[in-house]
C-alpha positions as CSV (number, residue, x, y, z in Angstrom):
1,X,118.1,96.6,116.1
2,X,120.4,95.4,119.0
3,X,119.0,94.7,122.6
4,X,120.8,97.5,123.9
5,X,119.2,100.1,121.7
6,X,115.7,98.9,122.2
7,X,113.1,100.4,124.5
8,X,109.7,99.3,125.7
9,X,107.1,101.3,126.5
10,X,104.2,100.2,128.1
11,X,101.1,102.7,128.7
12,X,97.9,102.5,130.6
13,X,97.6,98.2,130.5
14,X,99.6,98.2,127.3
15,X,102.0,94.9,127.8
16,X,104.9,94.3,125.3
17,X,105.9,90.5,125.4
18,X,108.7,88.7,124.1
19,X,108.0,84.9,124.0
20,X,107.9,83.4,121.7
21,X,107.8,86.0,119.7
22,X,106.7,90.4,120.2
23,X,103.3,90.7,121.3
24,X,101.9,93.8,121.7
25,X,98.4,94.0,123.4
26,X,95.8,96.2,124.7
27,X,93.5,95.3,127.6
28,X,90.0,97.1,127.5
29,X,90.4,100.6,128.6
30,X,87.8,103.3,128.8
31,X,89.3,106.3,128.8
32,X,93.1,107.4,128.7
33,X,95.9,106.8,126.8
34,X,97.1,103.4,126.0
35,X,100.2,101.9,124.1
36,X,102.3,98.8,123.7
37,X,105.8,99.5,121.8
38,X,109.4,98.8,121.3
39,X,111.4,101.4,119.5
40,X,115.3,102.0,119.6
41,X,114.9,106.4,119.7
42,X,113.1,106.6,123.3
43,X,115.0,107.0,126.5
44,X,113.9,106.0,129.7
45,X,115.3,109.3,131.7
46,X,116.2,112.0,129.1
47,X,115.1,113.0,125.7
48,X,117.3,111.6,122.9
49,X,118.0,114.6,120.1
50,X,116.7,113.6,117.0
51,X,119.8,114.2,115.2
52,X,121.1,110.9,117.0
53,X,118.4,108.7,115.5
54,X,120.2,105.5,114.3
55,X,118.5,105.1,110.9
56,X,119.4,106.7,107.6
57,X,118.6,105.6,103.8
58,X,120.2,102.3,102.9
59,X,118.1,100.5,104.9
60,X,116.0,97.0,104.7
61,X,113.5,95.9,107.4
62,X,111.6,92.7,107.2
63,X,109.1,91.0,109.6
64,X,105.8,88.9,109.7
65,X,103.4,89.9,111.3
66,X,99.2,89.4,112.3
67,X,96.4,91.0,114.5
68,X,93.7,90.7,116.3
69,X,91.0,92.3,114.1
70,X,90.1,93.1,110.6
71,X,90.9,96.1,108.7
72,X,87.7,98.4,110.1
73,X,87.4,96.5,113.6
74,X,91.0,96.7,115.2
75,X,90.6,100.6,116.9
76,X,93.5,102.9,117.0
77,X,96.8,103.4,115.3
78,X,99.5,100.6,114.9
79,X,102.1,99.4,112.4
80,X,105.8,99.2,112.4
81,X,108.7,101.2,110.3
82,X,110.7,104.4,110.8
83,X,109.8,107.8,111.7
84,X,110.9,111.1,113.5
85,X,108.6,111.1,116.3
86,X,107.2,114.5,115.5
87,X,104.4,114.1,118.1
88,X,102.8,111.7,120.5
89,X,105.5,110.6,122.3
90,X,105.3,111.3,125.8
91,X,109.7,111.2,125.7
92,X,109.6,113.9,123.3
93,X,109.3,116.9,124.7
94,X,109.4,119.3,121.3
95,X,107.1,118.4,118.2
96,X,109.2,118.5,115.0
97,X,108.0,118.5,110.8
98,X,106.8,114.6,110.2
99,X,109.2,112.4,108.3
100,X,107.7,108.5,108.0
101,X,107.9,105.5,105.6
102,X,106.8,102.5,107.4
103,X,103.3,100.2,107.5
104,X,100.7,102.3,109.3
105,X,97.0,101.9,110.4
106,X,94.2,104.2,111.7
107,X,90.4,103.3,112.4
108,X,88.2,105.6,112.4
109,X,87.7,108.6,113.0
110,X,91.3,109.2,112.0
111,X,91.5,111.0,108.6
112,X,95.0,111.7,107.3
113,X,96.2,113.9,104.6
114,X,97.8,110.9,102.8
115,X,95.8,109.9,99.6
116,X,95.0,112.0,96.4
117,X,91.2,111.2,97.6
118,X,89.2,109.3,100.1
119,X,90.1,109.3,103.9
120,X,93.2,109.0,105.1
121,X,92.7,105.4,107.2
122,X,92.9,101.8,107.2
123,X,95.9,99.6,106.6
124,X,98.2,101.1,104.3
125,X,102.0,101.8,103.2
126,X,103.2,105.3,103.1
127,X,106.0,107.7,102.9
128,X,106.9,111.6,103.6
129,X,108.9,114.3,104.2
130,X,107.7,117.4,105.1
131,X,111.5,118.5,106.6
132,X,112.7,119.2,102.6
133,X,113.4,122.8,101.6
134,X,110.6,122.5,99.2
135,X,108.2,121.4,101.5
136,X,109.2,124.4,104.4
137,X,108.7,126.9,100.9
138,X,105.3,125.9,101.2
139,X,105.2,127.0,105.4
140,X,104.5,130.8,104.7
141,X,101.4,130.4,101.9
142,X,99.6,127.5,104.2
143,X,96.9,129.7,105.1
144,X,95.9,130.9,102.0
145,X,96.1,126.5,101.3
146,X,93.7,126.1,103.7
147,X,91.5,128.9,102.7
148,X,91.2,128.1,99.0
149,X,91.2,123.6,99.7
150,X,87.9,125.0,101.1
151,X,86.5,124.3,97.5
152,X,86.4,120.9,96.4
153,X,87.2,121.6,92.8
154,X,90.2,123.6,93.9
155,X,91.2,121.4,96.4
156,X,91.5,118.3,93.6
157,X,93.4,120.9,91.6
158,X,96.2,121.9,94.2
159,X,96.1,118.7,96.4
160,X,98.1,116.2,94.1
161,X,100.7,119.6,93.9
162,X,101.0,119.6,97.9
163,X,101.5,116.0,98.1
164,X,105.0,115.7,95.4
165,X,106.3,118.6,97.7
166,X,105.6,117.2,100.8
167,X,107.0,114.2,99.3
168,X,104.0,111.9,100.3
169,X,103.3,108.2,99.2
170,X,100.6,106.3,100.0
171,X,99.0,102.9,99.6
172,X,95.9,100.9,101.3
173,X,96.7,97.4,101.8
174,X,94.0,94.7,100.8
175,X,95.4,92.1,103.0
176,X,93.5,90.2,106.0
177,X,95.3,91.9,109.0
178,X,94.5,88.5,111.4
179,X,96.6,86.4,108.9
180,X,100.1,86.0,108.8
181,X,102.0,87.9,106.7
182,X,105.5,89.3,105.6
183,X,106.3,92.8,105.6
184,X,109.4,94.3,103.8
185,X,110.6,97.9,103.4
186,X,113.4,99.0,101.3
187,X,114.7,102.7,102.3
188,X,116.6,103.9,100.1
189,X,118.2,107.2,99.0
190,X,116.0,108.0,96.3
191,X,112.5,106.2,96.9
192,X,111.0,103.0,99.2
193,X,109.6,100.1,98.1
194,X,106.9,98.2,100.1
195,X,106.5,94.8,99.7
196,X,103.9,92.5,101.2
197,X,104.4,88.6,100.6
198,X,107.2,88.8,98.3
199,X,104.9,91.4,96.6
200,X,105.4,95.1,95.2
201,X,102.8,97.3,96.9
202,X,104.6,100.8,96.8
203,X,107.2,102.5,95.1
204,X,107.9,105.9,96.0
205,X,109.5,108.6,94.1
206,X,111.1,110.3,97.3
207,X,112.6,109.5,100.6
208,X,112.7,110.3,103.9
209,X,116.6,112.4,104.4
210,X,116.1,111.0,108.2
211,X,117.9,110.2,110.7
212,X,114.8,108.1,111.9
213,X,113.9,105.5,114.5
214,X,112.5,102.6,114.4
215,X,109.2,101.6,116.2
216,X,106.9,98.9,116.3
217,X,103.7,99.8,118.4
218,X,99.6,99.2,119.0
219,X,97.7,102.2,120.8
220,X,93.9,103.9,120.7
221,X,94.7,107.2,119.7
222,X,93.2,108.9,116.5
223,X,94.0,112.1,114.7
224,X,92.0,113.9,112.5
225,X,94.4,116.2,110.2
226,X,92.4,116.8,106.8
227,X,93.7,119.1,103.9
228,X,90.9,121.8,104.2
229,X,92.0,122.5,108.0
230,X,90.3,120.1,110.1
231,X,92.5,118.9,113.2
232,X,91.4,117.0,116.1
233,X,93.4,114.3,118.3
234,X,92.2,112.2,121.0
235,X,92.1,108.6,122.5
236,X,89.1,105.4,121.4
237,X,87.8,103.5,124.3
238,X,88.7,99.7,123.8
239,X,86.0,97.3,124.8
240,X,87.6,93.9,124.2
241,X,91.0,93.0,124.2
242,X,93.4,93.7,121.0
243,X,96.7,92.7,120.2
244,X,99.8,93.1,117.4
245,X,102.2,89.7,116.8
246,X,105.5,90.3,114.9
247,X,107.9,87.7,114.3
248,X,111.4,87.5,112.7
249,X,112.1,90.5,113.0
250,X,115.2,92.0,111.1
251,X,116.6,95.2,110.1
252,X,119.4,95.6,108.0
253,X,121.7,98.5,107.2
């Protein structure tokens, strides 16, 4: 990612540093929206099409990088990778299908349709494409989706089914998030792989088509997006001060 192509954006006391190495942090904040990043799809004065994104498959990203607070404690959403920006950023001005693979987290009370069960939060490694013809086949018959994931027993049935199309993977990480650690994603034209210290965490079978951006961030927002219909977004007030380091930084195409 070249300095030309890299923006900052800096939200409500979010500060993005660069000595000696990123440092993304979030001052206490009681209500509003707050965010530290650096991304290289965000313009400063006009919206960027996403056609233009720089990233495709073929691609290797490496980085170290440590937190704050635990798994459970840091509040929010942070993580680094690539994705479409299909929502949430305020440079966007039109929401668009999600495509992602990258190293995400949520506290609570996010809830993501990611895993085959549990919640959808924590520190984990995941992948998707809802942009795929197969996955837009699915756009007309999502109420009925809804209607019948009303029932646990059918929604363990058709779930698992929903997630291949949408082409989702998904991992929690058991890592101590205030440690340093190395991060490396492989995107490649017909799966990822996730590795954490030199370690495989995730294979996927699919991949992102993109074009994608890259973007490395720490904010307080949640979004509650759960399988039987559920949705809800809004912002968690900080009380303490919380930050993101990432180091060596590389991505490689």
């Amino acid at each position: 990612m070249s300095e030309q192509m890299r923006r900052c954006l800096e939200m409500n006391g979010g500060q993005v540093s660069n000595a000696p190495h990123w440092r993304f942090l979030l001052p206490p904040a009681k209500q509003g929206y707050a965010d530290a990043q650096i991304d290289d799809y965000g313009q400063t004065h006009h919206w960027r099409p996403r056609r233009y994104y720089p990233w495709r498959p073929g691609v290797h990203m490496s980085l170290q990088a440590r937190f704050s607070h635990p798994a459970g404690c840091l509040l929010g959403t942070a993580g680094f990778g690539f994705w479409n920006a299909p929502f949430g950023d305020p440079t966007i001005p039109l929401p668009a299908l999600p495509q992602a693979t990258w190293f995400f987290y949520a506290s609570e009370p996010s809830d993501l349709p990611l895993a085959e069960s549990g919640t959808g939060r924590g520190w984990f490694a995941a992948a998707l494409d809802a942009t795929t013809l197969r996955a837009k086949a699915m756009i007309p018959f999502a109420p009925v989706v809804l209607l019948l994931n009303q029932w646990p027993r059918l929604r363990r049935s058709l779930w698992p089914k929903i997630r291949r199309q949408l082409g989702i993977s998904f991992q929690l990480l058991s890592v101590d998030m205030t440690e340093w650690h190395e991060y490396e994603l492989w995107w490649g034209q017909n799966g990822c792989e996730f590795r954490v210290d030199s370690n495989a965490i995730l294979e996927t079978p699919f991949s992102p088509r993109g074009p994608l951006g890259f973007v490395c961030w720490l904010d307080n927002q949640y979004m509650v997006l759960t399988v039987n219909g559920r949705f809800r977004w809004g912002v968690i007030p900080v009380s303490e001060t919380q930050w993101m380091e990432v180091k060596n930084l590389q991505i490689i195409a």
